[in-house]
mmCIF file of the N, C-alpha and C atoms, coordinates in Angstrom:
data_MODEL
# 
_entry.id   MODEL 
# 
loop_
_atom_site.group_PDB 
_atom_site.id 
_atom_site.type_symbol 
_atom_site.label_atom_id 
_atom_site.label_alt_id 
_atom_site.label_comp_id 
_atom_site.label_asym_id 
_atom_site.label_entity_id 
_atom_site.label_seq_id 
_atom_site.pdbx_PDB_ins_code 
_atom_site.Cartn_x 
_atom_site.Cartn_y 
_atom_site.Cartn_z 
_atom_site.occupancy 
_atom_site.B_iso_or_equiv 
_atom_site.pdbx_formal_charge 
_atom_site.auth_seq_id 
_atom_site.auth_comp_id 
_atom_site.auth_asym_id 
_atom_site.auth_atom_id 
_atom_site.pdbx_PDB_model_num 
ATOM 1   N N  . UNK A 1 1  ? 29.735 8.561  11.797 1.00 0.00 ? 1  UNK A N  1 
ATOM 2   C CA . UNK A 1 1  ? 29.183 7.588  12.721 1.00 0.00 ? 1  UNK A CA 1 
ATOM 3   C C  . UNK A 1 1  ? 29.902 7.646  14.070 1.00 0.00 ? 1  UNK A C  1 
ATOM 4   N N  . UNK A 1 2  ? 31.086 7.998  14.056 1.00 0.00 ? 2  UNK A N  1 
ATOM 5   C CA . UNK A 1 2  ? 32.082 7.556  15.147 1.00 0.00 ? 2  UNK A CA 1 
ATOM 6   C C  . UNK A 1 2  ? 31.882 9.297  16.013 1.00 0.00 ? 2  UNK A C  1 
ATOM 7   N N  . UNK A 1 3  ? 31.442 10.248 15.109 1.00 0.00 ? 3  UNK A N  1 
ATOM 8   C CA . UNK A 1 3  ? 31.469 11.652 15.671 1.00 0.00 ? 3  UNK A CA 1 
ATOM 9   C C  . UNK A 1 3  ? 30.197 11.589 16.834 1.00 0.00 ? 3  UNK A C  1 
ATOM 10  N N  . UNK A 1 4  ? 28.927 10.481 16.123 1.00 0.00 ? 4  UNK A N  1 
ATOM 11  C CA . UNK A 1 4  ? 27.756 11.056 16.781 1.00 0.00 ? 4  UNK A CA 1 
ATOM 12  C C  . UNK A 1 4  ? 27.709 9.990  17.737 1.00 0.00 ? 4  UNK A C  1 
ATOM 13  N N  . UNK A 1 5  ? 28.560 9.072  17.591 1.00 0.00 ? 5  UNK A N  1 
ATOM 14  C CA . UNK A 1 5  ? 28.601 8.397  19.044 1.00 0.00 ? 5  UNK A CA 1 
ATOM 15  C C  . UNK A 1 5  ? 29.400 9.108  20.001 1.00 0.00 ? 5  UNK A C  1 
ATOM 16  N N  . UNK A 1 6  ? 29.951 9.557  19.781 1.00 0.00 ? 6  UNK A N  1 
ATOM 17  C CA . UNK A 1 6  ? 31.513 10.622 20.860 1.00 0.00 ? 6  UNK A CA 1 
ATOM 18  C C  . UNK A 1 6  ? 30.427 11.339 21.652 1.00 0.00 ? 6  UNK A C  1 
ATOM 19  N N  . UNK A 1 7  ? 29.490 11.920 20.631 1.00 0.00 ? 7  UNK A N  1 
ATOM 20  C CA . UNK A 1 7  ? 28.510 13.050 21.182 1.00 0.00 ? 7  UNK A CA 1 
ATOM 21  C C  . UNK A 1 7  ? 27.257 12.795 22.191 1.00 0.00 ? 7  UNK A C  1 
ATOM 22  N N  . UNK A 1 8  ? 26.609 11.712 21.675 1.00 0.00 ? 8  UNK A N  1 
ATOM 23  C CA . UNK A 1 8  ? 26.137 11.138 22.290 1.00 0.00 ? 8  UNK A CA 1 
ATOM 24  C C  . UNK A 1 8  ? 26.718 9.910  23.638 1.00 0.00 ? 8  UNK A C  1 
ATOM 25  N N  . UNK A 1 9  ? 27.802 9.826  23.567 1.00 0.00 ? 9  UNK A N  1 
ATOM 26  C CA . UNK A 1 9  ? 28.353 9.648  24.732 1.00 0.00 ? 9  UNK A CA 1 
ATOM 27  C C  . UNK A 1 9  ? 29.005 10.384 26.195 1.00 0.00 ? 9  UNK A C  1 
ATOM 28  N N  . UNK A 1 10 ? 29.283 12.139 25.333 1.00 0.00 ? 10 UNK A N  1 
ATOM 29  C CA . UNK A 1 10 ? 29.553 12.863 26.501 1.00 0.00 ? 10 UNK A CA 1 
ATOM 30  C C  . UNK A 1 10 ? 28.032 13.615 26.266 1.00 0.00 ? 10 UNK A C  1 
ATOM 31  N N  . UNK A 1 11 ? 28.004 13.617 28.188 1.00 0.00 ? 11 UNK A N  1 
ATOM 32  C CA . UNK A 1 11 ? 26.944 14.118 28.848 1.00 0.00 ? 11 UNK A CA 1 
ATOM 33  C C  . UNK A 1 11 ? 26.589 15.210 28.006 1.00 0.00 ? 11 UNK A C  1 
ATOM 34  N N  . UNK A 1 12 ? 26.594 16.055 27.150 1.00 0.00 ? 12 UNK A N  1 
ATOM 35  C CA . UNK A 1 12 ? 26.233 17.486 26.940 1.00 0.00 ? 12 UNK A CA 1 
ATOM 36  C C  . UNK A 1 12 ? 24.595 17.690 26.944 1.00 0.00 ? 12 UNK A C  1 
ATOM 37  N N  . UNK A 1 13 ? 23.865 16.879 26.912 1.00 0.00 ? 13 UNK A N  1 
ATOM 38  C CA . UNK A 1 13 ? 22.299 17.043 26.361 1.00 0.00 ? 13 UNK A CA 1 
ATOM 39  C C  . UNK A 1 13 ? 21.679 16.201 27.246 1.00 0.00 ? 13 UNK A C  1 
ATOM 40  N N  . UNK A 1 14 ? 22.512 15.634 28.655 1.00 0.00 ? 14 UNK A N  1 
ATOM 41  C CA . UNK A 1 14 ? 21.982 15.260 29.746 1.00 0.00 ? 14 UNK A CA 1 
ATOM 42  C C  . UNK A 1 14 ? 22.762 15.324 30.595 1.00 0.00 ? 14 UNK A C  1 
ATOM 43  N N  . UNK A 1 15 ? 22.452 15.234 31.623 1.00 0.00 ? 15 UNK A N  1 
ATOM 44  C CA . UNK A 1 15 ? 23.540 14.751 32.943 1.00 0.00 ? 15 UNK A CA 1 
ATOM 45  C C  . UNK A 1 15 ? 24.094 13.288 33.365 1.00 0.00 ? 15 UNK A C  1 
ATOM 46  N N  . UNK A 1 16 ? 25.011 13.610 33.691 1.00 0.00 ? 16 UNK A N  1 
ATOM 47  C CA . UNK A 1 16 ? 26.103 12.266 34.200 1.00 0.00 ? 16 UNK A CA 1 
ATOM 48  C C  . UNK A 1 16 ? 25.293 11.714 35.100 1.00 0.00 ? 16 UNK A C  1 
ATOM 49  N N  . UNK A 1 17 ? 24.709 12.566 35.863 1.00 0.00 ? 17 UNK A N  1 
ATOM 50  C CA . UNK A 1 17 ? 23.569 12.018 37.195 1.00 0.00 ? 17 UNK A CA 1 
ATOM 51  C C  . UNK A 1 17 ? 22.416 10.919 36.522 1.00 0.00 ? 17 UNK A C  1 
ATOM 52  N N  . UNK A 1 18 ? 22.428 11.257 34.995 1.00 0.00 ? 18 UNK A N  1 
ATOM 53  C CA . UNK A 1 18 ? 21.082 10.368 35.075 1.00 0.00 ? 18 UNK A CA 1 
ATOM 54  C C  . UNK A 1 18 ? 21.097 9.423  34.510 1.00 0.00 ? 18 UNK A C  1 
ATOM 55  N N  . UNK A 1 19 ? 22.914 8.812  34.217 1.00 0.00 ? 19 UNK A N  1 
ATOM 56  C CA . UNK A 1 19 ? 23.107 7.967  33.604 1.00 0.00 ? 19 UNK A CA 1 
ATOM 57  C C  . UNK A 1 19 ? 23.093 6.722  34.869 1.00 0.00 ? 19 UNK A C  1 
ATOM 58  N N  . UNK A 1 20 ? 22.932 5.495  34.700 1.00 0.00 ? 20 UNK A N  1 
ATOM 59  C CA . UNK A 1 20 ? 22.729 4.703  35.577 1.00 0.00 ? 20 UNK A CA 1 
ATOM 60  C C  . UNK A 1 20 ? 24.417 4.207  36.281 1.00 0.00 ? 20 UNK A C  1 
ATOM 61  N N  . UNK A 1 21 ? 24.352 3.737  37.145 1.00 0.00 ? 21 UNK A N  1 
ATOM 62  C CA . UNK A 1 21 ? 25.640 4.229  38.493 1.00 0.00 ? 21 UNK A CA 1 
ATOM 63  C C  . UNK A 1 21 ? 26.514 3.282  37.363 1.00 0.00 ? 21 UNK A C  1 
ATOM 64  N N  . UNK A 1 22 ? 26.315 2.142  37.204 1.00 0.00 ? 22 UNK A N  1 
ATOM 65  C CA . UNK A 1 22 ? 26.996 0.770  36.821 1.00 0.00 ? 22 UNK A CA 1 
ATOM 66  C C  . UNK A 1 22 ? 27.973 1.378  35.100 1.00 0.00 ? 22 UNK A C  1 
ATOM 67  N N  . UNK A 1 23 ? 27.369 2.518  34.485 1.00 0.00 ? 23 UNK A N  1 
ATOM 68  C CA . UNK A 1 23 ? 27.669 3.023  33.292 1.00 0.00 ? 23 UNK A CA 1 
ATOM 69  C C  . UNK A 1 23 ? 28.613 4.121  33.290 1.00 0.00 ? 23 UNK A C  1 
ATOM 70  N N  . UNK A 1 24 ? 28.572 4.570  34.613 1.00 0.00 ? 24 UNK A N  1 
ATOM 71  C CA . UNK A 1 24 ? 28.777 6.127  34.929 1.00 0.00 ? 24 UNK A CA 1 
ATOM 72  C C  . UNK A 1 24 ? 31.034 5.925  34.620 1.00 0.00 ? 24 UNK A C  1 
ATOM 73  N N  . UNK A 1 25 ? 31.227 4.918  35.185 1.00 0.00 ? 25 UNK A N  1 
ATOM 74  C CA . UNK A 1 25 ? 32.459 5.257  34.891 1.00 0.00 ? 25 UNK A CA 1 
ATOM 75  C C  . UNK A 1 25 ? 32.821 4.933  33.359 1.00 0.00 ? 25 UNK A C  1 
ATOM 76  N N  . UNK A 1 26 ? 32.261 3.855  32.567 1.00 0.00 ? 26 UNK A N  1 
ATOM 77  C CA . UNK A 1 26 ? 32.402 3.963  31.499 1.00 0.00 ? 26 UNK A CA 1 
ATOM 78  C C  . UNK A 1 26 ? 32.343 5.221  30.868 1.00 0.00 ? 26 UNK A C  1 
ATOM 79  N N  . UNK A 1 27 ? 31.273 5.782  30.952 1.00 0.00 ? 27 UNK A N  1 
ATOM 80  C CA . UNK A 1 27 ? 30.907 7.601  30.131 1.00 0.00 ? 27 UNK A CA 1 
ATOM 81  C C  . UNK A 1 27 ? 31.887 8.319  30.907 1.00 0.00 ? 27 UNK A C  1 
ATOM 82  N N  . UNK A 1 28 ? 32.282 8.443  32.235 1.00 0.00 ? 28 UNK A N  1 
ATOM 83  C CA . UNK A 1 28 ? 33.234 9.383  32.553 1.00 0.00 ? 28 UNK A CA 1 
ATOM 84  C C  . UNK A 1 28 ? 34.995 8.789  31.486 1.00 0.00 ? 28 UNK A C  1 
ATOM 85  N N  . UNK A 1 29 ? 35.225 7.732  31.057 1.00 0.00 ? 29 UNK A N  1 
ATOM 86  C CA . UNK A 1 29 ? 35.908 7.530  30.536 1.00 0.00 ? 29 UNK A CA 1 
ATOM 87  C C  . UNK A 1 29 ? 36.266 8.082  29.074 1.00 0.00 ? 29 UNK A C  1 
ATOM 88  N N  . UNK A 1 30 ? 35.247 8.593  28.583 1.00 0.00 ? 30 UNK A N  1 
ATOM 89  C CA . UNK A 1 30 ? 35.334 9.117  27.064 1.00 0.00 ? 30 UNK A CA 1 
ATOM 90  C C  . UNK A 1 30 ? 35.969 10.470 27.469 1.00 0.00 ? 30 UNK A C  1 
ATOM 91  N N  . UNK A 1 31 ? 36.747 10.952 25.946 1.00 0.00 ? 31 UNK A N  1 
ATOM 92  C CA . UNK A 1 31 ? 37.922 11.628 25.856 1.00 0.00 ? 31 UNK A CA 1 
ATOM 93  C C  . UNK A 1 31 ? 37.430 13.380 26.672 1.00 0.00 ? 31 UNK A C  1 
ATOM 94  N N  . UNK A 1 32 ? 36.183 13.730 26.258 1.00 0.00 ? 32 UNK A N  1 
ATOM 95  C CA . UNK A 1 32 ? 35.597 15.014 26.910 1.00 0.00 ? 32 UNK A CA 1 
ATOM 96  C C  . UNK A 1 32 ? 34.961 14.937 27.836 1.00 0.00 ? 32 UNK A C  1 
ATOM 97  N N  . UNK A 1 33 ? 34.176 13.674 28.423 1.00 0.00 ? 33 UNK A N  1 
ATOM 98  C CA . UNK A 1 33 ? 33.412 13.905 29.396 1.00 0.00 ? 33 UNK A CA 1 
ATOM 99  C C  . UNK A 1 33 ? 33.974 14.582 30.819 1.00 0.00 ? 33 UNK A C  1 
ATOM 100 N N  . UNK A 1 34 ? 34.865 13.955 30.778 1.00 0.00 ? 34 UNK A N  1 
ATOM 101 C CA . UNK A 1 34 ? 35.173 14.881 32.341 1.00 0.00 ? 34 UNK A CA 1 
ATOM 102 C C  . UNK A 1 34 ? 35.038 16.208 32.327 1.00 0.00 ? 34 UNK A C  1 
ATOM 103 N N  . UNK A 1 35 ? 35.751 16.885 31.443 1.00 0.00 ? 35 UNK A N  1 
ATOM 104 C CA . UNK A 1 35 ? 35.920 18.718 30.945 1.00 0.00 ? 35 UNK A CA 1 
ATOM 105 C C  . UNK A 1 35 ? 34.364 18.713 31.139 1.00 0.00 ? 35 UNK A C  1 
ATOM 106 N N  . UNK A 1 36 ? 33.736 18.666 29.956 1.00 0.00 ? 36 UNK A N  1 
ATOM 107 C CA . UNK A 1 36 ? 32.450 19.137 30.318 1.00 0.00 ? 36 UNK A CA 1 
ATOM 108 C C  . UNK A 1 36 ? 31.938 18.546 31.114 1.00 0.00 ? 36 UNK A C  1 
ATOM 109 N N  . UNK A 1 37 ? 31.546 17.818 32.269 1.00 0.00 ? 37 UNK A N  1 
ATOM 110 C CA . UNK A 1 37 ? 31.665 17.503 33.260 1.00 0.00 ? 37 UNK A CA 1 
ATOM 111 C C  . UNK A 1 37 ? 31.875 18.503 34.541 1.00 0.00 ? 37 UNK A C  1 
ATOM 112 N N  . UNK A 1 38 ? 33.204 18.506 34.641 1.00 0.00 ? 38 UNK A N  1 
ATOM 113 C CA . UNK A 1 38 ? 33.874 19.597 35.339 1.00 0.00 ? 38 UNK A CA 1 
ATOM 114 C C  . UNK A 1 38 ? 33.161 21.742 34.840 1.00 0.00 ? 38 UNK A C  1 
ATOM 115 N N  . UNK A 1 39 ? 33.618 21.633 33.865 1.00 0.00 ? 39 UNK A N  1 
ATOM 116 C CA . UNK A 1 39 ? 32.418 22.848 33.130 1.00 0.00 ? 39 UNK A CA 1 
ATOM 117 C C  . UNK A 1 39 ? 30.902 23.052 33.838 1.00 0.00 ? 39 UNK A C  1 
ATOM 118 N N  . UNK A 1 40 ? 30.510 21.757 33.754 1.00 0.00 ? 40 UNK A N  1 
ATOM 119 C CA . UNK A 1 40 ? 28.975 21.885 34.320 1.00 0.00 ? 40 UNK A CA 1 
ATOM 120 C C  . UNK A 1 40 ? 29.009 22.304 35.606 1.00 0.00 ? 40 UNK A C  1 
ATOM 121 N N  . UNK A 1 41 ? 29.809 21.484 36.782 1.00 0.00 ? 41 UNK A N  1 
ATOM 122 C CA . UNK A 1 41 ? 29.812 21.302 38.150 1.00 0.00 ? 41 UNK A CA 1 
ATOM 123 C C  . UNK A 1 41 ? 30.064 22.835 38.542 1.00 0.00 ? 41 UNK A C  1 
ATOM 124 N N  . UNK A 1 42 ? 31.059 23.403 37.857 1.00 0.00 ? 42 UNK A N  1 
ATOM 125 C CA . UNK A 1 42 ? 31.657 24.463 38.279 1.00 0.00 ? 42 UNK A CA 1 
ATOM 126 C C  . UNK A 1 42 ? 30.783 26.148 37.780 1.00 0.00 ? 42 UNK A C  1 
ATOM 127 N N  . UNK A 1 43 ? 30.010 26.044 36.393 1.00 0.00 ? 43 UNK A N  1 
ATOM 128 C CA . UNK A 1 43 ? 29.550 26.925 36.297 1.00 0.00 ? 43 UNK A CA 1 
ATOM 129 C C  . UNK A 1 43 ? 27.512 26.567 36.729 1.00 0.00 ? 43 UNK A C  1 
ATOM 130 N N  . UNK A 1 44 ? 26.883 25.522 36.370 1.00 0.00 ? 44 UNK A N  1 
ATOM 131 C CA . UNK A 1 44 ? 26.224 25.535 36.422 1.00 0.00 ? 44 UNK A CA 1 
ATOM 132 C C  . UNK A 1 44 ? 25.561 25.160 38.553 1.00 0.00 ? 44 UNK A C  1 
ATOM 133 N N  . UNK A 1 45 ? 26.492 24.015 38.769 1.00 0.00 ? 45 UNK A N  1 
ATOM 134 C CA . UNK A 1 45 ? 25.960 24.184 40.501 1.00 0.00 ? 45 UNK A CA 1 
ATOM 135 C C  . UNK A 1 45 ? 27.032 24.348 41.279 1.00 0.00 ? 45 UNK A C  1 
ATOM 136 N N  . UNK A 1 46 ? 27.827 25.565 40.566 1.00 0.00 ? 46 UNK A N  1 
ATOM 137 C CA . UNK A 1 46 ? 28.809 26.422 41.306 1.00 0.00 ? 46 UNK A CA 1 
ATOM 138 C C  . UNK A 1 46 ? 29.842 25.573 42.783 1.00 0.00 ? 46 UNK A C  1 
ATOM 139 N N  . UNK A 1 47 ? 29.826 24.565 41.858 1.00 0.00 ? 47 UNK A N  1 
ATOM 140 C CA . UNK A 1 47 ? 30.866 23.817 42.745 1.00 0.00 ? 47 UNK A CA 1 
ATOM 141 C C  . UNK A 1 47 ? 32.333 23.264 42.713 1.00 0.00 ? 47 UNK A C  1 
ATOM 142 N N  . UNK A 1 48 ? 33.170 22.433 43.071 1.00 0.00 ? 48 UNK A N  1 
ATOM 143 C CA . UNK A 1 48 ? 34.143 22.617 42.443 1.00 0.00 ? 48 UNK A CA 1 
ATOM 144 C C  . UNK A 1 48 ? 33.698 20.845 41.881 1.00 0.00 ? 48 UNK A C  1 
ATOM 145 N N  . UNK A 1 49 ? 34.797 20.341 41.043 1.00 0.00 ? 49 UNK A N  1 
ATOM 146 C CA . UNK A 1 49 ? 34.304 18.760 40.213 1.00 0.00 ? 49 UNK A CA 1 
ATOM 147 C C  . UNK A 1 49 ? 34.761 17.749 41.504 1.00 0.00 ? 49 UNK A C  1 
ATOM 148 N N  . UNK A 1 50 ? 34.053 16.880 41.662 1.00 0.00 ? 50 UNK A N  1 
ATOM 149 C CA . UNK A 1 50 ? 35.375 15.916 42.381 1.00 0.00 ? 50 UNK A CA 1 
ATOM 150 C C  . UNK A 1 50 ? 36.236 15.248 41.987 1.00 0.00 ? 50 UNK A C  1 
ATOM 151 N N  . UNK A 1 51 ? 37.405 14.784 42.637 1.00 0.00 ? 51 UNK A N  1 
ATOM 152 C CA . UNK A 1 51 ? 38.561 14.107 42.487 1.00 0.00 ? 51 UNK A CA 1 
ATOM 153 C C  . UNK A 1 51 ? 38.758 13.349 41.465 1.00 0.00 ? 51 UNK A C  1 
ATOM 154 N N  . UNK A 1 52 ? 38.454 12.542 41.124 1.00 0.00 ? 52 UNK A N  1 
ATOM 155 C CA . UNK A 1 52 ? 38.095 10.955 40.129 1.00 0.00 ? 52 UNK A CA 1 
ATOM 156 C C  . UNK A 1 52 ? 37.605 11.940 38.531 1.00 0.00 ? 52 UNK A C  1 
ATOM 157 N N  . UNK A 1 53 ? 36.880 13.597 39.008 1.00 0.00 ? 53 UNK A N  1 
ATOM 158 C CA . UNK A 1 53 ? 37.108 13.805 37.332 1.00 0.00 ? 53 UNK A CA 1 
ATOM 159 C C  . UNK A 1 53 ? 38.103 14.622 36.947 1.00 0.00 ? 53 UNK A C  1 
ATOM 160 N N  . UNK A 1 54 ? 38.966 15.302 38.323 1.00 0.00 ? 54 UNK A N  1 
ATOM 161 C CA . UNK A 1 54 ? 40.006 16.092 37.969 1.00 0.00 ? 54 UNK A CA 1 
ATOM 162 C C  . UNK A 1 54 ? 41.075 15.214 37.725 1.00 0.00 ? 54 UNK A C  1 
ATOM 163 N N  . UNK A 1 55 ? 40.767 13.635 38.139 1.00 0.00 ? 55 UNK A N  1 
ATOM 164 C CA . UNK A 1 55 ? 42.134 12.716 37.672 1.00 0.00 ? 55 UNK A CA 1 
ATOM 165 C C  . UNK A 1 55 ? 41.978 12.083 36.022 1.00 0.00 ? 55 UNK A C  1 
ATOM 166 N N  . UNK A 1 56 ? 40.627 11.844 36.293 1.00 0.00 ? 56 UNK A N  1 
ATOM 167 C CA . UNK A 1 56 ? 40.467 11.556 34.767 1.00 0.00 ? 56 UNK A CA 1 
ATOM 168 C C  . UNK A 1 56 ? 40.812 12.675 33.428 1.00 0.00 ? 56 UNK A C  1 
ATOM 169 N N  . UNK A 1 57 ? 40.033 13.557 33.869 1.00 0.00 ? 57 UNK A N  1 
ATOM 170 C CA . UNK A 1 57 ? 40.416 14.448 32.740 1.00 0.00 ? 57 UNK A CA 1 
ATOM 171 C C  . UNK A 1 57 ? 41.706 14.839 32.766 1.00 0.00 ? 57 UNK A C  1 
ATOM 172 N N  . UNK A 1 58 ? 43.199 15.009 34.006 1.00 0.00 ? 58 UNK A N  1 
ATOM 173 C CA . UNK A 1 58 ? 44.248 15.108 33.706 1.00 0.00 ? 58 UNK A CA 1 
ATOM 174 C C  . UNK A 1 58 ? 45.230 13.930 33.596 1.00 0.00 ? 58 UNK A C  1 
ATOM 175 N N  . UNK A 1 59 ? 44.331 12.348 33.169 1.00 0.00 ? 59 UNK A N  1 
ATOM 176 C CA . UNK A 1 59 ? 44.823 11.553 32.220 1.00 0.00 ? 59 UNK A CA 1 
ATOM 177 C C  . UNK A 1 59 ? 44.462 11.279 30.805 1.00 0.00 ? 59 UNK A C  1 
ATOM 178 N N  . UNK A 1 60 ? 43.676 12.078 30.832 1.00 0.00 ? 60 UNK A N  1 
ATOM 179 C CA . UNK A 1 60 ? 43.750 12.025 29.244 1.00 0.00 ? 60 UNK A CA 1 
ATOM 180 C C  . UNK A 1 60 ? 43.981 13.238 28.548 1.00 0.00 ? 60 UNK A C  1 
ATOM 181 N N  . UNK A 1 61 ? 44.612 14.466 29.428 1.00 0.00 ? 61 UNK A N  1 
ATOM 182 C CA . UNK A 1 61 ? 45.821 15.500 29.051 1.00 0.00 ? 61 UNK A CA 1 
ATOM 183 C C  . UNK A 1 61 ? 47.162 15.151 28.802 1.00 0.00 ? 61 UNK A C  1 
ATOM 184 N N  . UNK A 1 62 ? 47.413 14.062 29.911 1.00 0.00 ? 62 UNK A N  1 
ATOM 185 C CA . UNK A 1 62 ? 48.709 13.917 29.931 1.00 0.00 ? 62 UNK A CA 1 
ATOM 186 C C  . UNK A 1 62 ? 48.894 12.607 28.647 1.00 0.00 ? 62 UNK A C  1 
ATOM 187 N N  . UNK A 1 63 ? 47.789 11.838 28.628 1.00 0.00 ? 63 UNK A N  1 
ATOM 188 C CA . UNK A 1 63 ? 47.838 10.959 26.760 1.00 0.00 ? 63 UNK A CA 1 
ATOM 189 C C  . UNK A 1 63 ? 48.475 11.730 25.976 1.00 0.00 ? 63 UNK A C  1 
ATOM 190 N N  . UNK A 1 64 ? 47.268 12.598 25.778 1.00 0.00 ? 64 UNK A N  1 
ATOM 191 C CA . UNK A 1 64 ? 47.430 13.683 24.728 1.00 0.00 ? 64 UNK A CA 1 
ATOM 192 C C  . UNK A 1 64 ? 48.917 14.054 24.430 1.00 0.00 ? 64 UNK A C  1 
ATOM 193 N N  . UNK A 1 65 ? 49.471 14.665 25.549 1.00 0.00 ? 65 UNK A N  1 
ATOM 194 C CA . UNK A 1 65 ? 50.753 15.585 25.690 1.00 0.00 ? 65 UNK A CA 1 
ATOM 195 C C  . UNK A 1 65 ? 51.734 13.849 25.645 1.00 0.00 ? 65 UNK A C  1 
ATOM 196 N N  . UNK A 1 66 ? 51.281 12.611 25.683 1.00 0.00 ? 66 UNK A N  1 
ATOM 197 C CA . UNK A 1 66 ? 52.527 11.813 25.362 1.00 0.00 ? 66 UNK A CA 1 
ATOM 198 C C  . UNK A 1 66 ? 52.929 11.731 23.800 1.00 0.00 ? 66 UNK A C  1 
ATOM 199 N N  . UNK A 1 67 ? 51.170 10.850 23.665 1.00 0.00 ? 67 UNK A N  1 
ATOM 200 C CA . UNK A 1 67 ? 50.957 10.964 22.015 1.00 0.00 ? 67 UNK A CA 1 
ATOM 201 C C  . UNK A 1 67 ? 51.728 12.081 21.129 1.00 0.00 ? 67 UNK A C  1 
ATOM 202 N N  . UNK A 1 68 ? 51.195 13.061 21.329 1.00 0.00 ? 68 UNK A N  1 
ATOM 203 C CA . UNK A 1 68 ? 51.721 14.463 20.698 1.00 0.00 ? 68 UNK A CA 1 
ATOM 204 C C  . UNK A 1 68 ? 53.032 14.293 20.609 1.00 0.00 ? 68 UNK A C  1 
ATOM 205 N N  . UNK A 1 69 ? 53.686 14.507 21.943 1.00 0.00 ? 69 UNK A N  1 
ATOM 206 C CA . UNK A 1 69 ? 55.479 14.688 21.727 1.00 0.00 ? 69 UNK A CA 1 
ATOM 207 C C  . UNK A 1 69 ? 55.614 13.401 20.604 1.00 0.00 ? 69 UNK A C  1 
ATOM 208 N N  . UNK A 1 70 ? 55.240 11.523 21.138 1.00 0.00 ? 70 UNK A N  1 
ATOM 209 C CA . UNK A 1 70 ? 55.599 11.357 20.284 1.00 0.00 ? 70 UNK A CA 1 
ATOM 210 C C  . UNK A 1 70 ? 55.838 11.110 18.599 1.00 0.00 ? 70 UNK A C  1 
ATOM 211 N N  . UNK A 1 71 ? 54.531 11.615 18.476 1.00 0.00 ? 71 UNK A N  1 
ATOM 212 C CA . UNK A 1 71 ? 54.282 11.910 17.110 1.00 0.00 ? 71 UNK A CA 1 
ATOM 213 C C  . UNK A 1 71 ? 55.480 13.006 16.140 1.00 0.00 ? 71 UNK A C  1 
ATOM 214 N N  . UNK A 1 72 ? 55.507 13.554 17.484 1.00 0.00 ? 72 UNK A N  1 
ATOM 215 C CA . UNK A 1 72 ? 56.211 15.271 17.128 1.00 0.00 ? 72 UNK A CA 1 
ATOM 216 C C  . UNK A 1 72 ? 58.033 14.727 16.673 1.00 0.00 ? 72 UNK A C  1 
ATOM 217 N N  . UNK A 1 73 ? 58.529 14.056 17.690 1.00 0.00 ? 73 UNK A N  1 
ATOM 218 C CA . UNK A 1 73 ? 59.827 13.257 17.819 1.00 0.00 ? 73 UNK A CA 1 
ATOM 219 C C  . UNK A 1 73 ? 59.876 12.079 16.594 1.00 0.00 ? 73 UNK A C  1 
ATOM 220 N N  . UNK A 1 74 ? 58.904 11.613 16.519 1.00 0.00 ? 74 UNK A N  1 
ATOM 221 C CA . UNK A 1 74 ? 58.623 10.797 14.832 1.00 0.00 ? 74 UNK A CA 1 
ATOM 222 C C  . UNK A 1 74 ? 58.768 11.468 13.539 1.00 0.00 ? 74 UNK A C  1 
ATOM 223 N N  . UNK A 1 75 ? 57.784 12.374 13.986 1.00 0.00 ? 75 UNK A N  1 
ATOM 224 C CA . UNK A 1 75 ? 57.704 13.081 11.963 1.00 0.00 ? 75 UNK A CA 1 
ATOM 225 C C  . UNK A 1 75 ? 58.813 14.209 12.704 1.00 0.00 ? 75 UNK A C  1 
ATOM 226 N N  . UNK A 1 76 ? 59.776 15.017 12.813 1.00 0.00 ? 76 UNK A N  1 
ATOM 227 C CA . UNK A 1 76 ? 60.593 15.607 13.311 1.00 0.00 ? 76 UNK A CA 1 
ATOM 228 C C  . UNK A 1 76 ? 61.017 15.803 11.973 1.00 0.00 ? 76 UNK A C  1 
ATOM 229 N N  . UNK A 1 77 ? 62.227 15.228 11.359 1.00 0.00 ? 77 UNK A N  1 
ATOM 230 C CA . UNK A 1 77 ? 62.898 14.982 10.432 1.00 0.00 ? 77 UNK A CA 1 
ATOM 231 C C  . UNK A 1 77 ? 62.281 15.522 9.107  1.00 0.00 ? 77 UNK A C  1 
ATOM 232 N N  . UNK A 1 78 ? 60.788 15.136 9.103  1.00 0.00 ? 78 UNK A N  1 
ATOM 233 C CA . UNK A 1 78 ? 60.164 15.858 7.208  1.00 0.00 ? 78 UNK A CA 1 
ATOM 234 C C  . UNK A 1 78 ? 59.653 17.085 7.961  1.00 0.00 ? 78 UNK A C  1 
ATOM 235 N N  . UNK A 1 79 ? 59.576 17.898 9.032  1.00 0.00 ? 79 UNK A N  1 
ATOM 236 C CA . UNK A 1 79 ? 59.207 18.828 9.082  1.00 0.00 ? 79 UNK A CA 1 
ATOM 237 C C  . UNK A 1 79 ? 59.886 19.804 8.237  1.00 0.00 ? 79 UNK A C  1 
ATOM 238 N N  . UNK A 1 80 ? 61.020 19.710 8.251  1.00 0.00 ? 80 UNK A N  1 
ATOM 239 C CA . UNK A 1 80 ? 61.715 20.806 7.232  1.00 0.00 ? 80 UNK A CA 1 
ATOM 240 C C  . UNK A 1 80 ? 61.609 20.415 6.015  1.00 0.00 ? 80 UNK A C  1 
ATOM 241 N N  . UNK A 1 81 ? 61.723 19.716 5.316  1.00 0.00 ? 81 UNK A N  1 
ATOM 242 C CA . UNK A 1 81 ? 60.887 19.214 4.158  1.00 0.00 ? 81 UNK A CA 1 
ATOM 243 C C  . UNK A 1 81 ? 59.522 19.867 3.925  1.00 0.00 ? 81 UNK A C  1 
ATOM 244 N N  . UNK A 1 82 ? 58.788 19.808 4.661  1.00 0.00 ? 82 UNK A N  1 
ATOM 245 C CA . UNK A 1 82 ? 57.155 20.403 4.393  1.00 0.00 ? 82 UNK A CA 1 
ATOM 246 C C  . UNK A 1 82 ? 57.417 21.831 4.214  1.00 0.00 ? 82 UNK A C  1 
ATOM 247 N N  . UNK A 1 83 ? 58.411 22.689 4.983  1.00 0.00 ? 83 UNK A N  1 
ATOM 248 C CA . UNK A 1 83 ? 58.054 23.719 5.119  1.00 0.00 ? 83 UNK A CA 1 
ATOM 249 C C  . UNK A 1 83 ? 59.428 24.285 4.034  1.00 0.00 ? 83 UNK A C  1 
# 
């Protein structure tokens, strides 16, 4: 349930353009939309993305890369255990 809303929330099977203005930053807010987003702008009308999605999408890289470390700095300790 939670997959086919993700999906149906990033643009892939429409455009960001045809979502209505008042929504548009909500949907640019989900975890892929910007990338594919940016993907589209750049291969399909050969442009570069603007600003607001190269910031978005490199805040929710830099989540990622917090989350991660601290997950990584948490379970640290049973890693040698597992392996």
């Amino acid at each position: 349930m939670c997959l086919a809303m993700l999906f149906w929330l990033t643009p892939i099977v429409y455009e960001l353009a045809s979502v209505p203005e008042r929504f548009r930053l909500l949907i640019l807010l989900g975890p892929m939309t910007p990338f594919i987003v940016a993907y589209e702008q750049i291969f399909y009308y050969r442009q570069w993305p603007d600003p607001a999605v190269w910031a978005i999408a490199f805040m929710h890289a830099l989540g990622a890369l917090v989350v991660g470390s601290l997950l990584f700095v948490a379970f640290e300790p049973q890693f040698t255990e597992q392996l």
